[in-house]
C-alpha beads as a LAMMPS data file, in Angstrom:
LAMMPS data file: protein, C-alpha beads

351 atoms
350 bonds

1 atom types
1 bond types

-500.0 500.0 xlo xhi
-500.0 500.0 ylo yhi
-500.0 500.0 zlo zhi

Masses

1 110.0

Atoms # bond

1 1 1 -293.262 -415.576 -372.695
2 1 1 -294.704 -413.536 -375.449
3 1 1 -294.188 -409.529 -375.234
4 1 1 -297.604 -408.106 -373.996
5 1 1 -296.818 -404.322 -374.081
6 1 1 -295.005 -402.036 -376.571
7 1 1 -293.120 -398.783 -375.348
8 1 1 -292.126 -396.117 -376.693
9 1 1 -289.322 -393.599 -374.930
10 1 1 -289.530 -389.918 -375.152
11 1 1 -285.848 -388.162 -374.603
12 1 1 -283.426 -390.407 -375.236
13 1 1 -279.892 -387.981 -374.726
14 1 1 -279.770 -388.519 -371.005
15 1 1 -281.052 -390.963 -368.330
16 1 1 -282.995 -392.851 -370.570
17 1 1 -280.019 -394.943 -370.991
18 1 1 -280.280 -396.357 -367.728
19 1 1 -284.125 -397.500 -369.033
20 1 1 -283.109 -399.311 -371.784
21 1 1 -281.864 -402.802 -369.997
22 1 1 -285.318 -403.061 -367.711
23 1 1 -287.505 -402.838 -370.663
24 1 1 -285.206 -405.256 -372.261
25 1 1 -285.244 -407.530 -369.328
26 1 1 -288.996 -407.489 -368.565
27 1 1 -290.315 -410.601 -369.763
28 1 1 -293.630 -408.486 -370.259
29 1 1 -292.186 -405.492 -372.521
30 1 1 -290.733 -404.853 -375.859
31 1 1 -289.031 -400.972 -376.678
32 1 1 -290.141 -400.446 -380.011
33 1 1 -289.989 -396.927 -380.654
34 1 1 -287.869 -393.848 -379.526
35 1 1 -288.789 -390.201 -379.320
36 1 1 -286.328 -387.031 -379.439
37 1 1 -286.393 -382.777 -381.131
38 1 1 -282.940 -383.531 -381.658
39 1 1 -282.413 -385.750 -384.749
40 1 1 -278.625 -387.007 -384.165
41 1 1 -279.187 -388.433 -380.976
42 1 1 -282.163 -389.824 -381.769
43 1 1 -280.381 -391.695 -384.973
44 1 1 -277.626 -392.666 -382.391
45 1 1 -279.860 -394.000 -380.332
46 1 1 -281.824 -396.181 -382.596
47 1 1 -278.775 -397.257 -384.417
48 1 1 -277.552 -398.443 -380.635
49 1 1 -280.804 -400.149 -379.296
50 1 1 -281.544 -401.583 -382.927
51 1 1 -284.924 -399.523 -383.078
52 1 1 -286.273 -398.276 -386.461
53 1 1 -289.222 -396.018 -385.116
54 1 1 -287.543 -392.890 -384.515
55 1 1 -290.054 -389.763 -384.147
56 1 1 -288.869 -386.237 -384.080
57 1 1 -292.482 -384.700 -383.017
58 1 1 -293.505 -386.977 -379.541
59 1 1 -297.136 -386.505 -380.461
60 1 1 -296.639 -388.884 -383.295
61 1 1 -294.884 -391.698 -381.035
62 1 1 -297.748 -390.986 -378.385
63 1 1 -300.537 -391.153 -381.176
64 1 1 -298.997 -394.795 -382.494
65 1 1 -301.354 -397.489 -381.915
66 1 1 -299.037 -400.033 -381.220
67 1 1 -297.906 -398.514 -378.221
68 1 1 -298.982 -399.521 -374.840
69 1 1 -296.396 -397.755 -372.735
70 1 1 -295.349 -394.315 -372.610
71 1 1 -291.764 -393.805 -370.932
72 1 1 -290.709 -389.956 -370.577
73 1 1 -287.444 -388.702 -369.997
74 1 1 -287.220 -385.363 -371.291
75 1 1 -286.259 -382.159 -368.727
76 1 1 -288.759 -381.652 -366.204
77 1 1 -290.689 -378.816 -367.474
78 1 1 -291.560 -380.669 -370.724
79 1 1 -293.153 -383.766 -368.430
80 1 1 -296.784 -382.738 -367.739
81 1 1 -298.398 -381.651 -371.638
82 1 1 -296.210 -385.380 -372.626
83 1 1 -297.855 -386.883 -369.777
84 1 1 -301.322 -385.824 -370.217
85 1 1 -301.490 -386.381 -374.374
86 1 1 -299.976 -389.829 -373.706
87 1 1 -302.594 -390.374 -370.892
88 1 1 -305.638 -388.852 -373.063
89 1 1 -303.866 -391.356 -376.093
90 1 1 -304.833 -394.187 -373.878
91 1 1 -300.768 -394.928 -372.988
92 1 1 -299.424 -396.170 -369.605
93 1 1 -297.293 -393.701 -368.370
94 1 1 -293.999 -393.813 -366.666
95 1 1 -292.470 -390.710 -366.379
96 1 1 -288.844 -389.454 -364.820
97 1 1 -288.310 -387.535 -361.542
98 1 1 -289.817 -384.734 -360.433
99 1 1 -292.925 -385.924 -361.590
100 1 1 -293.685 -382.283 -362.341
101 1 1 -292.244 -379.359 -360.804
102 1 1 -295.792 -377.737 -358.816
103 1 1 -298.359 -379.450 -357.168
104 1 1 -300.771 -378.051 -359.599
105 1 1 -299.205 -380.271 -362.623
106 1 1 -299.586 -383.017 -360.576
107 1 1 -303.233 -382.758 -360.011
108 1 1 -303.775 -382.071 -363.400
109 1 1 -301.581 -385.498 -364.320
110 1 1 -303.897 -387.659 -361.575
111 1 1 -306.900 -386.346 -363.033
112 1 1 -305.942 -387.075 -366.704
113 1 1 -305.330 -390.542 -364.888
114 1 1 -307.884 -391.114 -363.357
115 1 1 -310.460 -390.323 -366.429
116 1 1 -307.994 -392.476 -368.931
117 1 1 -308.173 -395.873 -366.652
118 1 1 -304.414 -396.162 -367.423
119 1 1 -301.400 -396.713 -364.645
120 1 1 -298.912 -393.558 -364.248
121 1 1 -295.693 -393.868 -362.253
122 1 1 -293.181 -391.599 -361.246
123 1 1 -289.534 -393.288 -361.634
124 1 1 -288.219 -392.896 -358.261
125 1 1 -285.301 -395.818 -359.025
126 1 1 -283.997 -395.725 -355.717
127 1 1 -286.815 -397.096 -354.024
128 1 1 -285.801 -400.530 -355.755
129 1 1 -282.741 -400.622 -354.997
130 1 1 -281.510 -404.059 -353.276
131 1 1 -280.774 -401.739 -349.812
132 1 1 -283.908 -399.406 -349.917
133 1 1 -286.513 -403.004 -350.143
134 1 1 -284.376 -404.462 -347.461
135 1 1 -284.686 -401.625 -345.419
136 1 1 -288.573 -400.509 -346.040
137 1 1 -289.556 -404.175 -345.361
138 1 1 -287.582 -404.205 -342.065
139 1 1 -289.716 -400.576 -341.064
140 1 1 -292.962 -402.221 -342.248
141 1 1 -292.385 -405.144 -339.265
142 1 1 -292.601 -402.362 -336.641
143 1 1 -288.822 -402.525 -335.977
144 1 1 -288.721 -398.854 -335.700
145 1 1 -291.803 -398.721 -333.741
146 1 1 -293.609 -394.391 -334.126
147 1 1 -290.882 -392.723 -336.595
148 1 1 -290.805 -388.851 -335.002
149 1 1 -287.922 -387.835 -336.825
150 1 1 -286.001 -387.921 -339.533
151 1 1 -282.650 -387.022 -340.984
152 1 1 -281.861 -386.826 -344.655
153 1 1 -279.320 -385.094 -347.382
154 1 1 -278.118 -385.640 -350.409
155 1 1 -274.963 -383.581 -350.272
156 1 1 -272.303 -383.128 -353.448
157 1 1 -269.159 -381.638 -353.705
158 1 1 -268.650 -379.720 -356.693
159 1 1 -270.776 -381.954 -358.707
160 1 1 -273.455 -380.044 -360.637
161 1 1 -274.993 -380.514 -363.645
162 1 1 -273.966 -377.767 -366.577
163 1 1 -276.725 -378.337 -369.089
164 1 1 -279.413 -375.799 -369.563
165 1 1 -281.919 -378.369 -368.816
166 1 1 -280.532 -378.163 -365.339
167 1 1 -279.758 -374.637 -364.678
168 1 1 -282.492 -372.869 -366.400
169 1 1 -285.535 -372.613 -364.371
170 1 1 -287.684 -372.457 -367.185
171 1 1 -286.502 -376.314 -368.282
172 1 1 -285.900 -377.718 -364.686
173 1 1 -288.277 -376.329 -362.676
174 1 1 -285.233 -375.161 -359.784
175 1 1 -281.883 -376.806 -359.063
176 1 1 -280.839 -379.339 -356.415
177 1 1 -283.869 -379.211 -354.882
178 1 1 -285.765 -380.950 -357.895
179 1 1 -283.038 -382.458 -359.261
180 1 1 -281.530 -384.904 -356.555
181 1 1 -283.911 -383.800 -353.398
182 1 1 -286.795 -385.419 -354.874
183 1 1 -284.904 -388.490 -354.325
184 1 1 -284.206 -388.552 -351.123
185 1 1 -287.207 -386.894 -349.997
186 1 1 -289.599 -389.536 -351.833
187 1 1 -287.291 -392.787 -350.025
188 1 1 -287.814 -390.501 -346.617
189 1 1 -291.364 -390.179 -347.038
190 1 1 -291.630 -393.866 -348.261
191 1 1 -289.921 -395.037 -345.238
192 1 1 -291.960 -392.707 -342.984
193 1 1 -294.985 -394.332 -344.323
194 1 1 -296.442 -391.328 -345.739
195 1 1 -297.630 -388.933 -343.020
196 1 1 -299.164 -385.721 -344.306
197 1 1 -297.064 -382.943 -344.198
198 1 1 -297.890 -379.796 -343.243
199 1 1 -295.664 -377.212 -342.744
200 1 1 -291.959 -376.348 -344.510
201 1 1 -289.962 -373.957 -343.408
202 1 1 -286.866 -373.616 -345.862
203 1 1 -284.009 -371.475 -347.066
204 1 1 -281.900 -371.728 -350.531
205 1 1 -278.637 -370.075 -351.162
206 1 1 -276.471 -369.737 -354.507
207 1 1 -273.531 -368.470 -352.987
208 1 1 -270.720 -371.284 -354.076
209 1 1 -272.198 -370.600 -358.092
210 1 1 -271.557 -367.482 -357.672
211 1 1 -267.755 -367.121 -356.911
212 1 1 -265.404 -366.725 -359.783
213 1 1 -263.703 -369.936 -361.070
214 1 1 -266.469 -371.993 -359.094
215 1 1 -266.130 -375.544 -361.116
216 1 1 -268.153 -379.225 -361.140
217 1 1 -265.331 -381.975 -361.357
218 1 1 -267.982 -383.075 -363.759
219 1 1 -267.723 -380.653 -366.452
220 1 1 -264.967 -377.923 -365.420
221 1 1 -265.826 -374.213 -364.845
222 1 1 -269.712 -373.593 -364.226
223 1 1 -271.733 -371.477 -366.755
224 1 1 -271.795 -367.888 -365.172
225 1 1 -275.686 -367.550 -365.924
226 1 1 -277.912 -369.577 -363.816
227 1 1 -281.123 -368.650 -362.326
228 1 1 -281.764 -371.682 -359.683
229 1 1 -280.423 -372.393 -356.141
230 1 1 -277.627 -374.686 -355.591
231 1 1 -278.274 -375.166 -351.901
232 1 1 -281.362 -375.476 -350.043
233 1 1 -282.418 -376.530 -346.644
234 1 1 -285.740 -377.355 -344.519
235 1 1 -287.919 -378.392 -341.729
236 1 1 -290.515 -380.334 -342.318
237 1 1 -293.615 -381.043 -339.707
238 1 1 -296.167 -383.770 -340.117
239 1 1 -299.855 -384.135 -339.444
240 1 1 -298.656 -386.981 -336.931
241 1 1 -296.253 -384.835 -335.219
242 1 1 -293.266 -386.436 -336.538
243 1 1 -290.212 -383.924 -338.235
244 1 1 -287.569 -383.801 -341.081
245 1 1 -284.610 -382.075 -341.880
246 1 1 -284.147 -382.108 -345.753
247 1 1 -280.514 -380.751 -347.088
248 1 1 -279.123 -380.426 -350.644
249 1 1 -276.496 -379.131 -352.614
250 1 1 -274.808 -379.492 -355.650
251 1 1 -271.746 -377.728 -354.425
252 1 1 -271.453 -378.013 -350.951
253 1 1 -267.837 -377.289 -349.145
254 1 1 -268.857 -381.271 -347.969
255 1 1 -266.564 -384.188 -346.767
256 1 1 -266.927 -386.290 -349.708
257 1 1 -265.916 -387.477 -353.238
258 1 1 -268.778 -386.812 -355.455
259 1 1 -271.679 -387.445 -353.538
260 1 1 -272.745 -388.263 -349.901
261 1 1 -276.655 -389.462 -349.410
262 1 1 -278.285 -390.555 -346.287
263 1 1 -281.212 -391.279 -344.248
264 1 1 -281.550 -391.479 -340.548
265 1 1 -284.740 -392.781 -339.083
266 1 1 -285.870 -392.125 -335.392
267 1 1 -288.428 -394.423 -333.861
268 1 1 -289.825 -395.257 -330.148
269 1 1 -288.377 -398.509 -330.721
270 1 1 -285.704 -397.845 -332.861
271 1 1 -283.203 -395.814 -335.597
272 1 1 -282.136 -396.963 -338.684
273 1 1 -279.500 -395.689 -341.412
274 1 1 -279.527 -395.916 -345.204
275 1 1 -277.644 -396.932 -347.557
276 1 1 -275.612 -398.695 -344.650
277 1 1 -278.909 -400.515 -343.754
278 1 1 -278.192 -400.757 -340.062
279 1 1 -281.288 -401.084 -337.481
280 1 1 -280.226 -399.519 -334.072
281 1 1 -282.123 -400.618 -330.988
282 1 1 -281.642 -400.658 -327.066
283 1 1 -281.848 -404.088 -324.821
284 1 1 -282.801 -402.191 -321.636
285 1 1 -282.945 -404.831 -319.541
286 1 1 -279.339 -405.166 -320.281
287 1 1 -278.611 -401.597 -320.592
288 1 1 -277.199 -402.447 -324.281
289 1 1 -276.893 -401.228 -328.027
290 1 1 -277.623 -403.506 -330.506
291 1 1 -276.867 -402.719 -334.156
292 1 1 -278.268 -405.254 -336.671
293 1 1 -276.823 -405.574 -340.294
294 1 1 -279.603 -405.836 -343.057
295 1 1 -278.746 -408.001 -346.211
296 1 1 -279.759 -406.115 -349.655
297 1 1 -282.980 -407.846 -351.296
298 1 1 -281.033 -408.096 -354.836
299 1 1 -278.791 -407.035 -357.188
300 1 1 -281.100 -405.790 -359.930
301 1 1 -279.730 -401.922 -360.923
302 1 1 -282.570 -400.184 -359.528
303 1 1 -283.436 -398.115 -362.951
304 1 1 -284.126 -401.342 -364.709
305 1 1 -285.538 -402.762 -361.780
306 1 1 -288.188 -399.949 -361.347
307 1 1 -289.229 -400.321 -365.816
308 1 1 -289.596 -404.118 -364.837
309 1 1 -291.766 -403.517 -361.552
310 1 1 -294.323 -401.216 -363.463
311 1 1 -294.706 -403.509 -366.417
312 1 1 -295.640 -406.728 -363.576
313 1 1 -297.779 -404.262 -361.844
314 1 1 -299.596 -403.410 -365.349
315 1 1 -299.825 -407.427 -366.229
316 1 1 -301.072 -408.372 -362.452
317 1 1 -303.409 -405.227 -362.134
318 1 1 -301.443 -404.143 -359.053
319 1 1 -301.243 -400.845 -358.575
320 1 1 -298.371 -398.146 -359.391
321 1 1 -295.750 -398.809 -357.675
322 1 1 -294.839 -395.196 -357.148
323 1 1 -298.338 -393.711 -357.367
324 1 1 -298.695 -389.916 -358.417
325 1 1 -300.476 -388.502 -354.613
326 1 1 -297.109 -389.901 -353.105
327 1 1 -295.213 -387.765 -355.766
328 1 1 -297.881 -385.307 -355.163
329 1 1 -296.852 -385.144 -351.344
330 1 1 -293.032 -384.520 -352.447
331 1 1 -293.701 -381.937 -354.617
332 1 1 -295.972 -380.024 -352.363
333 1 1 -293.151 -380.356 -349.698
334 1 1 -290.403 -378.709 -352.199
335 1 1 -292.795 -376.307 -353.446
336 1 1 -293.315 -374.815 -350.097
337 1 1 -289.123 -374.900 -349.083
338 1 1 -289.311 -372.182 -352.377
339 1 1 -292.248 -370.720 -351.098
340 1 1 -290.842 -370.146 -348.153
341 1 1 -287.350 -369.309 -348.732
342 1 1 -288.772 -366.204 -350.890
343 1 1 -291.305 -365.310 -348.207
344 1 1 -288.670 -365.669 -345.181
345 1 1 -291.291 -367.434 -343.190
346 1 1 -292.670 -370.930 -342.790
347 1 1 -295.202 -371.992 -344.942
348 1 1 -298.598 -373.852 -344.222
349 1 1 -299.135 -376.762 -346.623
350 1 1 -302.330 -377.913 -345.192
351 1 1 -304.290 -374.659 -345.148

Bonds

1 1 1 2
2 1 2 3
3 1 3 4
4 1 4 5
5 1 5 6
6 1 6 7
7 1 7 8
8 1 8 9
9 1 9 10
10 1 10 11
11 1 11 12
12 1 12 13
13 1 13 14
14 1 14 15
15 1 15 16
16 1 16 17
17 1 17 18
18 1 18 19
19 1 19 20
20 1 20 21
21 1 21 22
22 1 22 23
23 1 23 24
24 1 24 25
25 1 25 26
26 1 26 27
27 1 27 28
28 1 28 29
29 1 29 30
30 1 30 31
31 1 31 32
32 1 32 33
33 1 33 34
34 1 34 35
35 1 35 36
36 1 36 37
37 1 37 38
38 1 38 39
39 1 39 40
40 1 40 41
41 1 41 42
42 1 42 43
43 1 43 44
44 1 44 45
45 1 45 46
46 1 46 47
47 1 47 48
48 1 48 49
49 1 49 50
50 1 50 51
51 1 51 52
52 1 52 53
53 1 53 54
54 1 54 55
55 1 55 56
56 1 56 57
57 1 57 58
58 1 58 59
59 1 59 60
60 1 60 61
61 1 61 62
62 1 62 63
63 1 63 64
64 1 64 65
65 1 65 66
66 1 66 67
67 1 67 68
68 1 68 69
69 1 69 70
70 1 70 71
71 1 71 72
72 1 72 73
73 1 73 74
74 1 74 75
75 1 75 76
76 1 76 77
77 1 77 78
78 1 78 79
79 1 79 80
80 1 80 81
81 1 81 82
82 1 82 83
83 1 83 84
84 1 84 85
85 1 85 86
86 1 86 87
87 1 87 88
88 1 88 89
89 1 89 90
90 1 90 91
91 1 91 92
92 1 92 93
93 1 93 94
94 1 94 95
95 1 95 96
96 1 96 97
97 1 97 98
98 1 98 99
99 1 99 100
100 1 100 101
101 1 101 102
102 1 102 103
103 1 103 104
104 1 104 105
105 1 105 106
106 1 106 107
107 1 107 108
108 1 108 109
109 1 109 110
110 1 110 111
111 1 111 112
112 1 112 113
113 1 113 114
114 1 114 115
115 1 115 116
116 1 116 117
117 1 117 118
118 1 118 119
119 1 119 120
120 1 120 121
121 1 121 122
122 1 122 123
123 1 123 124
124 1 124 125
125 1 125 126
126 1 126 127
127 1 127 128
128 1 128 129
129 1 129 130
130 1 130 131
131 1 131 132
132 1 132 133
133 1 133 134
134 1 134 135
135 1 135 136
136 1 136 137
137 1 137 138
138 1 138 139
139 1 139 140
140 1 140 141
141 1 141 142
142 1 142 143
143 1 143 144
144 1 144 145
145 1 145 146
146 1 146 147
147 1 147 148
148 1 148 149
149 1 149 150
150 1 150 151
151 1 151 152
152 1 152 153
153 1 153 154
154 1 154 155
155 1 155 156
156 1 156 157
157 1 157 158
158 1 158 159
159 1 159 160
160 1 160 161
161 1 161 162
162 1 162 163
163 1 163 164
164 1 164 165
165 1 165 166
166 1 166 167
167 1 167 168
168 1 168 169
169 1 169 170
170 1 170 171
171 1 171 172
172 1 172 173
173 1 173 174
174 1 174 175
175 1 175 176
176 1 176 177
177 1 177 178
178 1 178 179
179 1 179 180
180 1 180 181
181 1 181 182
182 1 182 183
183 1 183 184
184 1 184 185
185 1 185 186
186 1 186 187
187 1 187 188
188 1 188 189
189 1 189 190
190 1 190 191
191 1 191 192
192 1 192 193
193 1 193 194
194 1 194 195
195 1 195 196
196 1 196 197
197 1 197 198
198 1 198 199
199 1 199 200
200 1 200 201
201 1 201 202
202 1 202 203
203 1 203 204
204 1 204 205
205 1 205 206
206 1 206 207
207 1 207 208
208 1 208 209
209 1 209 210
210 1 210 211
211 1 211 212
212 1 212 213
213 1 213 214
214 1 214 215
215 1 215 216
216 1 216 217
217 1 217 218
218 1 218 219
219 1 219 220
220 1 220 221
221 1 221 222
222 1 222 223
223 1 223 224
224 1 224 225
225 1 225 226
226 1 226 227
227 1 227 228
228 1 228 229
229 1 229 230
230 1 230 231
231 1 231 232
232 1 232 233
233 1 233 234
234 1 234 235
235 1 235 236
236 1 236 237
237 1 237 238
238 1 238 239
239 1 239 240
240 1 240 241
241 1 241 242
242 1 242 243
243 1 243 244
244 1 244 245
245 1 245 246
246 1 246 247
247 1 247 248
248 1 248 249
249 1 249 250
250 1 250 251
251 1 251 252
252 1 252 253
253 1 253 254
254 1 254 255
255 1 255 256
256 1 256 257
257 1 257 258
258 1 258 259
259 1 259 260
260 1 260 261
261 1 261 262
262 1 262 263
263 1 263 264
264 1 264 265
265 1 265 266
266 1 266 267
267 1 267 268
268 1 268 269
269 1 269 270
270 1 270 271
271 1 271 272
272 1 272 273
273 1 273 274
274 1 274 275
275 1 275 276
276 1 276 277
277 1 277 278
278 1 278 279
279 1 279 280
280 1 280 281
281 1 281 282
282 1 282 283
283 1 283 284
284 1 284 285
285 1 285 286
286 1 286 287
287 1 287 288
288 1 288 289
289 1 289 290
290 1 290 291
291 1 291 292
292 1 292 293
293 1 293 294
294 1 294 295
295 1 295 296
296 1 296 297
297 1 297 298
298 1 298 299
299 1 299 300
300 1 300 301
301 1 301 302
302 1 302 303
303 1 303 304
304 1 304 305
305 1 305 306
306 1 306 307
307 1 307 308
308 1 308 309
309 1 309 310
310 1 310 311
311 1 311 312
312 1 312 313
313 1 313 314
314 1 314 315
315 1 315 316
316 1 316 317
317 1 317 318
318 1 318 319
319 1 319 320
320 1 320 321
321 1 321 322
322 1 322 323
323 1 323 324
324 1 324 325
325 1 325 326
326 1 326 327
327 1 327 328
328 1 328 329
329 1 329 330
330 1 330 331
331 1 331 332
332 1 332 333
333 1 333 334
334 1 334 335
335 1 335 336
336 1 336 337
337 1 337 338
338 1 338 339
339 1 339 340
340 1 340 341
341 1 341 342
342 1 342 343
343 1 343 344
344 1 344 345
345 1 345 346
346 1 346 347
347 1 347 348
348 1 348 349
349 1 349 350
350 1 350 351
């Protein structure tokens, strides 16, 4: 099959690596250009994926003709004025997590969509995972019957990120919170189905950053200045009644090598735990647990997998797969855990 649409990638140093196979593997696409302010790793790149069209300014990859797909992966704070000009260009957008760091962005992202015609998707990879479409397709049976609660962390052990596009507020937008809870927080909310939220109550700490010596096994000893959390916690109430409890850390004193994430799912029917992908019901005729063993979907790597689903979804005229209100929703929800951690009282999301 013939290539139908033409991307170009903005911010190539970091997880736009982990783009480059699904855009090669989509029988639909074809990575023709690369964007990047920094000039050596944009010639590294090129030289790597065998791409000539390098641009040092973004406008002037967004403003090429040839290109049907936008693909952002710059830090967080840069996403929204990339977003919009490649949405006012006329581009399909898919654009890294957080989607934006305040609601606000968001809005102003869906309406730039909405009056361009054009698809934008946030890339939330671990919703295609083999283990997360197992599981979500299980839920959307009725397995799990009302979900009323929820359970979910993403928990590392002295594993932060060092870079300034991490720990500097003014790139990232805040620290664990945006950077890892927006992933587990978006599958929650996926596998929830979506209920409104209205109401966080939340607290953030920086206390581990702080002590002298404090070190990431990534990158040794932890820059001293750093103005975002590296800890946060909340409760979360729905419009439906259900509840969440959202943790993350980049340097929690946690059991675990590396990382530790999980969801736990509470229905009238049922629970359910990811990424072990076990359902968990009662026989209570028989007075019995039964624990049934989900098989993963596939095997794709879910970054490529998620470049590959929006290009179909573009071709078929389905919609986005990860559509900006459900980022929206996220976003709103992390917004008010800062909101409220400053204020020292819950906040209303709905008001």
């Amino acid at each position: 099959m013939s290539h139908q649409l033409k991307v170009g990638l903005i911010g190539v140093a970091g997880i736009a690596r982990r783009h480059f196979p699904g855009w090669k593997e989509s029988p639909h696409t074809e990575l023709v250009a690369l964007g990047d302010i920094n000039p050596e790793i944009l010639k590294v790149r090129g030289e790597e994926q065998g791409i000539t069209q390098l641009y040092e300014n973004p406008e002037d990859l967004i403003n090429n003709p040839e290109i049907d797909i936008v693909d952002i992966c710059t830090p967080n704070r840069l996403h929204t004025p990339l977003v919009i000009a490649a949405l006012e260009a006329g581009k399909h957008v898919l654009c890294e997590k957080p989607l934006a760091a305040t609601p606000e962005e968001i809005e102003q992202m869906i309406a730039a969509r909405d009056k361009s015609g054009k698809m934008l998707m946030t890339a939330q990879h671990f919703r295609f995972s083999g283990e997360a479409e197992a599981l979500k397709a299980e839920i959307d049976t009725g397995v799990l019957g009302e979900i009323y609660h929820a359970r979910s962390w993403m928990l590392r052990r002295s594993w932060a990120p060092v870079t300034p596009g991490f720990l500097k507020k003014e790139l990232s937008g805040g620290g664990p919170c945006i950077d890892i809870g927006v992933h587990i927080l978006d599958l929650t909310l996926w596998m929830m189905g979506h209920p409104k939220p209205v109401s966080v109550s939340g607290v953030t700490q920086k206390k581990l950053a702080q002590q002298q010596g404090s070190f990431s096994s990534w990158f040794g000893t932890l820059p001293k200045e750093w103005d975002v959390e590296e800890f946060a916690s909340a409760f979360i109430r729905f419009e439906n009644g259900a509840t969440l409890i959202l943790e993350v850390s980049w340097l929690l004193h946690h059991n675990t090598t590396g990382e530790d994430m999980q969801m736990w799912l509470y229905g009238d029917k049922g629970g359910s735990v990811w990424p072990n992908n076990e359902i968990l019901t009662n026989n209570n005729n028989t007075q019995q647990h039964l624990n049934t063993q989900l098989v993963r979907k596939h095997d794709v790597e879910a970054h490529a997998r998620e470049c590959m689903e929006f290009a179909e979804a573009i071709v078929t005229g389905m919609p986005s797969p990860v559509p900006a209100e459900e980022s929206l929703d996220v976003i709103r929800i992390l917004d008010g855990l800062y909101r409220s951690a400053e204020t020292g009282k819950e906040v209303r999301l709905d008001s």
